[in-house]
C-alpha positions as CSV (number, residue, x, y, z in Angstrom):
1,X,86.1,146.2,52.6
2,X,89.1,146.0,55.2
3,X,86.5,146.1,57.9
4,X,84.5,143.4,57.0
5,X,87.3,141.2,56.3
6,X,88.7,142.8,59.7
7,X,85.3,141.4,60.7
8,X,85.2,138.2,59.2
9,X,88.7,137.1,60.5
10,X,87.9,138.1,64.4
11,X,84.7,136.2,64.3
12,X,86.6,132.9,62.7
13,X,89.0,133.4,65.5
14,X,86.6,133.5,68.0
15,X,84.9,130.6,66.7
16,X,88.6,128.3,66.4
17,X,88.7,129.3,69.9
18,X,85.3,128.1,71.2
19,X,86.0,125.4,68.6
20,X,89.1,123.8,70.4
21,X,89.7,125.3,73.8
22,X,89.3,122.2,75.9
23,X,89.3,122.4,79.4
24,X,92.2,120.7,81.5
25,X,93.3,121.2,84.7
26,X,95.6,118.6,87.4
27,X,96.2,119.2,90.7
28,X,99.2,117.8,92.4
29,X,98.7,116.3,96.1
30,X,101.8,116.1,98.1
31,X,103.3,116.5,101.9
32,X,104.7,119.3,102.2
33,X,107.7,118.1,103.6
34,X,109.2,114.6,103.4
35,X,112.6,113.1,105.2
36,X,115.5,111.1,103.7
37,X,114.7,107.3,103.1
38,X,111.3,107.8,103.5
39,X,107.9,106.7,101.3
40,X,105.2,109.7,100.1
41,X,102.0,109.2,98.3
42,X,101.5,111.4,95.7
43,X,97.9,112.0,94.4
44,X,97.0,113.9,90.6
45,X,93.5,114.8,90.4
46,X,92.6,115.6,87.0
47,X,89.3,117.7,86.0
48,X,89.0,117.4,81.9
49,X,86.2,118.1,79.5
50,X,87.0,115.4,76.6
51,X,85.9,112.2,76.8
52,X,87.9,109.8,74.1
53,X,91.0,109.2,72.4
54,X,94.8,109.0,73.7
55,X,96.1,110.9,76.7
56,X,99.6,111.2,78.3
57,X,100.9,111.7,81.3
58,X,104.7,112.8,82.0
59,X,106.6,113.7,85.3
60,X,110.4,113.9,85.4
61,X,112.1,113.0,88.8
62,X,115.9,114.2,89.6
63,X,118.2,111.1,90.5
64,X,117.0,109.6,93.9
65,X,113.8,109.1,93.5
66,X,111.6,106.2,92.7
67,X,108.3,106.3,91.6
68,X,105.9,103.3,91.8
69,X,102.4,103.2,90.8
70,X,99.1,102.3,93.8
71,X,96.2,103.7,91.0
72,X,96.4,104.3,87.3
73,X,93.0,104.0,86.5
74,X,93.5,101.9,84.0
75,X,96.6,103.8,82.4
76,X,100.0,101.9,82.0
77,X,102.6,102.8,83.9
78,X,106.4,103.0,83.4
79,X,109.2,104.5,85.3
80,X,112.5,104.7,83.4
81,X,115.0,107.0,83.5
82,X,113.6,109.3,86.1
83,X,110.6,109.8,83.9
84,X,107.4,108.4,84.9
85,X,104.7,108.0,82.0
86,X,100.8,107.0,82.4
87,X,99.5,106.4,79.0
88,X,96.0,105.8,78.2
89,X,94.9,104.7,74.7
90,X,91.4,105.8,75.8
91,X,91.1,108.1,78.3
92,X,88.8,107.5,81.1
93,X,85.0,109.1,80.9
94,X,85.0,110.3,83.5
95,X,84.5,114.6,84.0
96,X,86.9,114.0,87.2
97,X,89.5,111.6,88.6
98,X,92.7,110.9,90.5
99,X,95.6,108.9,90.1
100,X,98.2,108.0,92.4
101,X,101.8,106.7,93.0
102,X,104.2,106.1,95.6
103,X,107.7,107.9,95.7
104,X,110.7,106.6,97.4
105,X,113.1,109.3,98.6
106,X,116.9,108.4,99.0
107,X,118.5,108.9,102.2
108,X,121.2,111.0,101.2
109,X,118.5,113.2,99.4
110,X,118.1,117.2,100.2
111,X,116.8,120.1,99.0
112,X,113.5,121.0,97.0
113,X,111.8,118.4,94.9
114,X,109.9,120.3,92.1
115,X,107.1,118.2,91.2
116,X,105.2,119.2,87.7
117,X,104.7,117.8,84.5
118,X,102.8,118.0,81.6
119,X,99.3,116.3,80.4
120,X,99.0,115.6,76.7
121,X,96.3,114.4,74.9
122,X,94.5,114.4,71.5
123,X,91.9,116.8,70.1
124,X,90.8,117.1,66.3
125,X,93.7,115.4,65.2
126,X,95.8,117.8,67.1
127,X,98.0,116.8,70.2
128,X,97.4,119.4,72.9
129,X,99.7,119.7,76.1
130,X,98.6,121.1,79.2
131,X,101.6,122.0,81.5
132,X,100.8,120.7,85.6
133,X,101.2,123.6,88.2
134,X,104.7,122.5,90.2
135,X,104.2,121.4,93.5
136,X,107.5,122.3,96.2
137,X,108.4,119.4,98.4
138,X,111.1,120.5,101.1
139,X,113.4,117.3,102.3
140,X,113.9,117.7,105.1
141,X,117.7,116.3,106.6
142,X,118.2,114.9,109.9
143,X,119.5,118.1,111.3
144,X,116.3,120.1,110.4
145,X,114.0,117.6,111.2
146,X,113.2,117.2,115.1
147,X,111.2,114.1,114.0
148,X,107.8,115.1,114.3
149,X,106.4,119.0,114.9
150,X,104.6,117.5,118.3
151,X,107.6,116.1,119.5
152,X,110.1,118.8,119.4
153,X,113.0,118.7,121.5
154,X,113.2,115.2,123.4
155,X,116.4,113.7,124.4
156,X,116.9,110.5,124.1
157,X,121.1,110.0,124.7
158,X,120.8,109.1,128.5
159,X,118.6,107.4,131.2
160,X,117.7,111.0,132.6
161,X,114.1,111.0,133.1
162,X,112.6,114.0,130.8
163,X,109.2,115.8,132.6
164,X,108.2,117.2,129.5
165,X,107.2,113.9,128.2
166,X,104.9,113.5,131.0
167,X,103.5,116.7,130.3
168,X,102.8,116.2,126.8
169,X,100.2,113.3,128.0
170,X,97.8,116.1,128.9
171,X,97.9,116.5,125.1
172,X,95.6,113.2,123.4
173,X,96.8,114.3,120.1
174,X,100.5,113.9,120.5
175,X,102.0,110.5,119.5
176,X,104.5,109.9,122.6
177,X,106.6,107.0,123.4
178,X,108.1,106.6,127.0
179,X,110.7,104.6,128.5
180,X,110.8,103.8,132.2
181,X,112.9,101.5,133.7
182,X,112.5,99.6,137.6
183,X,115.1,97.6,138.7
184,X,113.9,94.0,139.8
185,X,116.4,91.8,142.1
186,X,119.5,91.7,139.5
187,X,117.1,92.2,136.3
188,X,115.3,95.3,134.9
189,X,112.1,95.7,133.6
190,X,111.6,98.3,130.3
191,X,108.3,99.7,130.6
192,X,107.2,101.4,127.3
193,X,104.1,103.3,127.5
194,X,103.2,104.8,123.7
195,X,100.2,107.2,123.5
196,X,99.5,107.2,119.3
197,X,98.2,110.8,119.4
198,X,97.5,111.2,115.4
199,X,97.7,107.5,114.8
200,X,94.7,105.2,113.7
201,X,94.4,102.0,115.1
202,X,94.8,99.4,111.8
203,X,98.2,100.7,111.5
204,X,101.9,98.9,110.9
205,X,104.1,100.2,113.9
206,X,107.5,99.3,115.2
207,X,109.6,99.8,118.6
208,X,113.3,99.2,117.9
209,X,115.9,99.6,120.8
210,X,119.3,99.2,121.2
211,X,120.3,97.3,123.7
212,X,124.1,97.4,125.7
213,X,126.2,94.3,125.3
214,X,126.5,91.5,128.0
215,X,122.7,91.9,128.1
216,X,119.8,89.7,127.2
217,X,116.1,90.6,126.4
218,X,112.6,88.6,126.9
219,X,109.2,89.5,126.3
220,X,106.6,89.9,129.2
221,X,103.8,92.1,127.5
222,X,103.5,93.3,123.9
223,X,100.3,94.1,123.6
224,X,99.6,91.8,119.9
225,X,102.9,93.0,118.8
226,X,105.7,91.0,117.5
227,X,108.9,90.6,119.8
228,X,112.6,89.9,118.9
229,X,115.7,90.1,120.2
230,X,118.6,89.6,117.8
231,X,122.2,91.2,117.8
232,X,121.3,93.4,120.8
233,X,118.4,94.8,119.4
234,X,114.9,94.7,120.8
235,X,112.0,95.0,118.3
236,X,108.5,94.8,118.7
237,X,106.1,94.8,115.8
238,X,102.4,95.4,115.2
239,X,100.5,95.1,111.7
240,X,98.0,96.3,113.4
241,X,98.3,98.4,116.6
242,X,95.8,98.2,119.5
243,X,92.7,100.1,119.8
244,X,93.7,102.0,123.0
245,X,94.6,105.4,123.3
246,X,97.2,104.3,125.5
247,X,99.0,101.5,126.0
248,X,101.7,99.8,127.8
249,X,104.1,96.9,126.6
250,X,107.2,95.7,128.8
251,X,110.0,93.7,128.4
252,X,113.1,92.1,130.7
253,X,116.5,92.5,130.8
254,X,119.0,89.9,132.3
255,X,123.0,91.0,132.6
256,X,125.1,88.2,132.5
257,X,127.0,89.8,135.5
258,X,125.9,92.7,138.4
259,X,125.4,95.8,136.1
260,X,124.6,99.4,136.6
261,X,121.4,100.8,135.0
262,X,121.6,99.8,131.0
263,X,121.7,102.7,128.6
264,X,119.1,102.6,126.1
265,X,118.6,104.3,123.3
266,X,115.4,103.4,121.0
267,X,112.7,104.7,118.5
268,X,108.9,104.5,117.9
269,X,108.3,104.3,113.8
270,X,104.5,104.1,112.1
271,X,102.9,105.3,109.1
272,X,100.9,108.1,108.5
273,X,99.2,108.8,105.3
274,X,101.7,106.5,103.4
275,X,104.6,107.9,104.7
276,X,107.1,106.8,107.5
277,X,107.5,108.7,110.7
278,X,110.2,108.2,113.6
279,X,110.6,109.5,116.9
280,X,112.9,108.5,120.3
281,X,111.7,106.5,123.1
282,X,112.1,109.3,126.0
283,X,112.8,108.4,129.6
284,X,110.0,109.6,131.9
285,X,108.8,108.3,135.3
286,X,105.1,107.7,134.2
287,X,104.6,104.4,136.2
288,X,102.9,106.5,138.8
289,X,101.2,109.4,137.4
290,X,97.7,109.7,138.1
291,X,97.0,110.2,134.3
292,X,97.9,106.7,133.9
293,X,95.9,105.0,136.8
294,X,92.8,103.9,135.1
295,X,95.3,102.4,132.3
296,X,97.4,100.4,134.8
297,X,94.6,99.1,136.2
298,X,93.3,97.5,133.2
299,X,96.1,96.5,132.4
300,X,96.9,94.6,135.0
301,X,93.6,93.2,135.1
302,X,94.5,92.0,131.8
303,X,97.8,90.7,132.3
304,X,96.5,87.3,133.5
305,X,93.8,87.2,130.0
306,X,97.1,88.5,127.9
307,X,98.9,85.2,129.0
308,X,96.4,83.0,128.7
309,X,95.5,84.4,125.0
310,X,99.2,84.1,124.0
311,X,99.1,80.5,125.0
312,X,96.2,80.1,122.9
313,X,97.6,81.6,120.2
314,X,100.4,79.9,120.2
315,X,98.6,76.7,120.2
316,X,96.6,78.1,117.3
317,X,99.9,79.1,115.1
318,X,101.0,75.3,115.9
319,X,98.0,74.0,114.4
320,X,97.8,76.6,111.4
321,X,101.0,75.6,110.5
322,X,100.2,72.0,110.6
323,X,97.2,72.7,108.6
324,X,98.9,75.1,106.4
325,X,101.1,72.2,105.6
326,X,98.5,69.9,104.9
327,X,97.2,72.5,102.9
328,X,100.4,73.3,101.0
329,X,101.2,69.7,100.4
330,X,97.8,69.2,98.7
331,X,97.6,72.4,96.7
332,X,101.1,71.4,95.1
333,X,99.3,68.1,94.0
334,X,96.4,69.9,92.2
335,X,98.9,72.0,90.6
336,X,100.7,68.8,89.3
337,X,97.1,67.5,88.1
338,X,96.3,71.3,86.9
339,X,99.8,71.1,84.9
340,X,98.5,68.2,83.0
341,X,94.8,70.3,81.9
342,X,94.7,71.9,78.9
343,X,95.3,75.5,78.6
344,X,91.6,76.3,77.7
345,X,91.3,74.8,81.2
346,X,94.0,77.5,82.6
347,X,91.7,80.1,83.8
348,X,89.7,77.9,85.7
349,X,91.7,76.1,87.6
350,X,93.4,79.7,88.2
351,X,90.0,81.0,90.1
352,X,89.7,77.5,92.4
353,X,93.4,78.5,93.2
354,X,94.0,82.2,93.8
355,X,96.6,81.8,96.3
356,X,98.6,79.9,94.3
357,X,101.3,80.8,92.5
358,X,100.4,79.7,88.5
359,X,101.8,76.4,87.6
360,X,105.4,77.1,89.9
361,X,105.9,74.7,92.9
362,X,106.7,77.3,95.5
363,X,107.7,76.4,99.4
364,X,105.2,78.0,101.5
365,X,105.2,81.8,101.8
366,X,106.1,83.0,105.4
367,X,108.2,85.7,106.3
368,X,108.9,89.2,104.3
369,X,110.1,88.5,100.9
370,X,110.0,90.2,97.3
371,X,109.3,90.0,94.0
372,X,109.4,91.8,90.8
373,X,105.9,92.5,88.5
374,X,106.1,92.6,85.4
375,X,102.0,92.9,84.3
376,X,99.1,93.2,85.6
377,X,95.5,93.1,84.0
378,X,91.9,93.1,85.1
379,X,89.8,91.2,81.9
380,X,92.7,89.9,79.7
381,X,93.5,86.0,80.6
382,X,96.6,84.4,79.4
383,X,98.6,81.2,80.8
384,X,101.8,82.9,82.5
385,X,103.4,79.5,81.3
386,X,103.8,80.2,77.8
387,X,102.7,83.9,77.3
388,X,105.7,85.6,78.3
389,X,108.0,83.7,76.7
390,X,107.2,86.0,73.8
391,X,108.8,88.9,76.0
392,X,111.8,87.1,76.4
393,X,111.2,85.7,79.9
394,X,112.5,82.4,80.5
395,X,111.9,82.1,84.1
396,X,108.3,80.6,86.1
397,X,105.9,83.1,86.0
398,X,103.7,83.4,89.1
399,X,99.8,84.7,89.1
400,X,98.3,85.8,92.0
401,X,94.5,88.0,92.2
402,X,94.9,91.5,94.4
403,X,92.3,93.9,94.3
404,X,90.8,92.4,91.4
405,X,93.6,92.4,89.2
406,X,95.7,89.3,88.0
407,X,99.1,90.3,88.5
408,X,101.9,88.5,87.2
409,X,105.5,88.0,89.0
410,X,109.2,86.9,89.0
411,X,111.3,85.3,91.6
412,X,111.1,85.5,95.5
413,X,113.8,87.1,97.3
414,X,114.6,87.6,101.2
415,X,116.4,90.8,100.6
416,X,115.1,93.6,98.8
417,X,118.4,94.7,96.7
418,X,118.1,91.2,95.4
419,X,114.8,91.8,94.1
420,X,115.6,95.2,93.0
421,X,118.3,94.0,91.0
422,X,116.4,91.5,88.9
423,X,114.0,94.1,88.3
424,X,116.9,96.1,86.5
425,X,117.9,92.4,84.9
426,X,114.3,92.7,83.4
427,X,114.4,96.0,82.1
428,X,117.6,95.6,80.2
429,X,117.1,92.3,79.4
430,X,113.7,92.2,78.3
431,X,110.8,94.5,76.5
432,X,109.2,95.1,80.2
433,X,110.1,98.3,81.2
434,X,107.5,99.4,83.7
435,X,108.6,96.3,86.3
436,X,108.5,97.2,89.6
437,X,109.8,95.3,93.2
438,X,106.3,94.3,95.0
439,X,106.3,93.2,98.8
440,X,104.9,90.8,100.8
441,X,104.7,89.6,104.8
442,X,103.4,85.8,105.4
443,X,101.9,85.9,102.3
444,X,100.1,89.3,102.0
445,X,101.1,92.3,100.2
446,X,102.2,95.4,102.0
447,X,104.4,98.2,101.1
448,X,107.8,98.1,100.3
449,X,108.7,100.6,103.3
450,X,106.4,98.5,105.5
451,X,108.9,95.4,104.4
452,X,111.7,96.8,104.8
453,X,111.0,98.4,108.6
454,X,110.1,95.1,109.6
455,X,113.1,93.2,108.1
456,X,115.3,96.3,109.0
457,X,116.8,96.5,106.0
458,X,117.8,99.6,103.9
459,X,116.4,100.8,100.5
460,X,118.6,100.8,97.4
461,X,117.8,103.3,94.5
């Protein structure tokens, strides 16, 4: 009799087992290594075996860290309190997907981040907790970091020309950038020749150099990039860098008096895979290696078709901004005649106006500038005007399409602790805790480390 209930009882078992062992398994996706101040993408790719009901997401973050969401599929969001939650009432169908989010590293950050987390979800009425395998992160400070493995040991504290710069040009996949510099009458000329090595070619990148007092700066080539000069700083920007290999940009330098050779110190910065890397500008004499000949020639070849395209452009930005003007001037009349519709007329006047802002007279938007979501939704509809007033949200709401959601935002702000600040107004002020900063540059979203390289400012936590 104790046998066959012995029996009986190991067969049931086996049975409960088979009956609710579901399959789960996540996968966390990280760099290895990250560096103070910068921007990682972190990826979850989850493999499941249910197919309905409520799932749960849940990562906790040390202080320092700030985690904003690029893909939920479909989940919401939050991140509050170091904890970052993705809820979905229904979980996706799908046997296999990933998830991703962006994390923001503080500059004073160190040590290990231990990345793990659990899943959660509901089967037969029972909630089941799967616990994520931790993924080690090393920070990597400063004084460890020799900015990138492929460009160990470059000095950049003097004019001194380094060989080993020229060397590494043998190697295609290094990401170099070189300084020479040729004295012309009482000027001198800045050559920069950057190789991009690991970079792809629709990339944001940015030279920044620091340029001695009782000096002034002026563009002769950039190469489509973007040049400055502002409190003896040079800076040349690309959204997109050119397709070459190689390439060469220069600039000049006027001392107000006779001066010895300027001291320069500089960086090259650009993004790879979401995150930002750094490395100096090294002194080299690469004007006349043979490595380089082919290049020069195009170049300048070029130089005459470079100056007579920047003329053209220029011409072209004068009359884009006289007919974004035009343009600006009569969309904020059909938004004064879309005012006065109905709000079963809302949505569409919304799709013959995706670039505009909701029912909020805005100046035109040029420059890098911020502003705080607070929802974002790809079927649901509402009139930002009056919805979230329910939420406690008193201020103009703006609507704008990206990637094929409506998303919904607060105030425009030049500097980013501005906007980061009336995203914490939001969360204590209102039921919207998952509002995040979002960035933009003439218009166009980008990243909020892309912003803030190109307006040189500094993150705040």
């Amino acid at each position: 009799m104790i046998n066959f209930i012995q029996f009986a009882l190991y067969n049931f078992i086996i049975f409960f087992t088979l009956l609710f062992n579901v399959s789960i398994n996540v996968e966390i996706v990280a760099p290895d290594e990250v560096t103070p101040g910068s921007t990682f993408l972190v990826e979850l790719r989850i493999s499941k075996d249910i197919d309905s009901g409520f799932a749960r997401l849940a990562q906790d973050f040390p202080p320092g860290y700030v985690a904003v969401s690029k893909d939920s599929h479909n989940g919401g969001f939050s991140f509050k309190e170091q904890k970052l939650k993705i809820i979905w009432y229904a979980i996706p169908t799908e046997d296999s997907y990933t998830i991703s989010y962006m994390v923001s590293v503080d500059p004073t950050a160190e040590g290990v981040l231990e990345l793990g987390g659990t899943f959660s979800f509901i089967e037969n009425n029972a909630i089941k907790t799967y616990s994520i395998p931790v993924k080690r992160i090393t920070i990597k400070t400063a004084g460890q970091q020799q900015f990138v493995d492929n460009n160990n040991n470059q000095n950049n504290q003097n004019n001194n020309p380094d060989s080993s710069g020229l060397n590494s040009l043998d190697d295609p996949q290094k990401t170099l950038c070189l300084r020479q510099v040729v004295k012309e009458g009482n000027d001198y000329i800045v050559n920069l020749l950057i190789q991009k090595g690991e970079i792809g070619q629709d990339k944001f990148a940015k030279i920044q150099e620091e340029v001695p007092q009782g000096f002034t700066a002026v563009n002769i080539e950039t190469q489509g990039g973007i040049f400055s000069f502002k409190e003896n700083n040079v800076k040349i920007l690309w959204m997109s860098l050119p397709a070459e290999a190689k390439f060469l940009v220069k600039y000049r330098l006027t001392p107000e008096a006779t001066a010895t050779d300027p001291g320069l110190k500089g960086t090259f910065s650009y993004i790879l895979n979401e995150t930002t890397k750094e490395i100096p500008i090294t002194n080299a004499d690469f004007l006349d290696s043979p490595l380089l000949a082919d290049m020069n020639l195009k170049n300048n070849s070029n130089n005459q078709n470079n100056n007579d395209n920047n003329n053209q452009n220029n011409n072209n930005n004068n009359n884009n901004q006289n007919d974004n003007n035009n343009n600006n001037n009569q969309n904020n009349n059909n938004n004064q005649n879309n005012n006065n519709n109905n709000n079963n007329n809302y949505d569409n006047n919304q799709n013959n106006n995706n670039n505009q802002n909701g029912n909020q007279d805005i100046t035109p938007e040029t420059g890098i500038y911020y502003k705080v979501q607070i929802a974002a939704a790809r079927e649901v509809k509402v009139n930002p005007k009056y919805y979230f007033r329910q939420f406690n949200v008193t201020e103009a709401v703006q609507l704008e399409m990206h990637e094929g959601w409506r998303k919904y935002t607060i105030g425009k702000f030049k500097v980013y602790k501005e906007a980061r600040d009336h995203r914490v107004y939001i969360w204590q002020n209102t039921p919207i805790k998952d509002a995040f900063v979002s960035a933009y540059n003439n218009g166009t979203r980008i990243t909020v480390q892309e912003a803030l390289m190109i307006a040189n400012q500094k993150w705040v936590q």
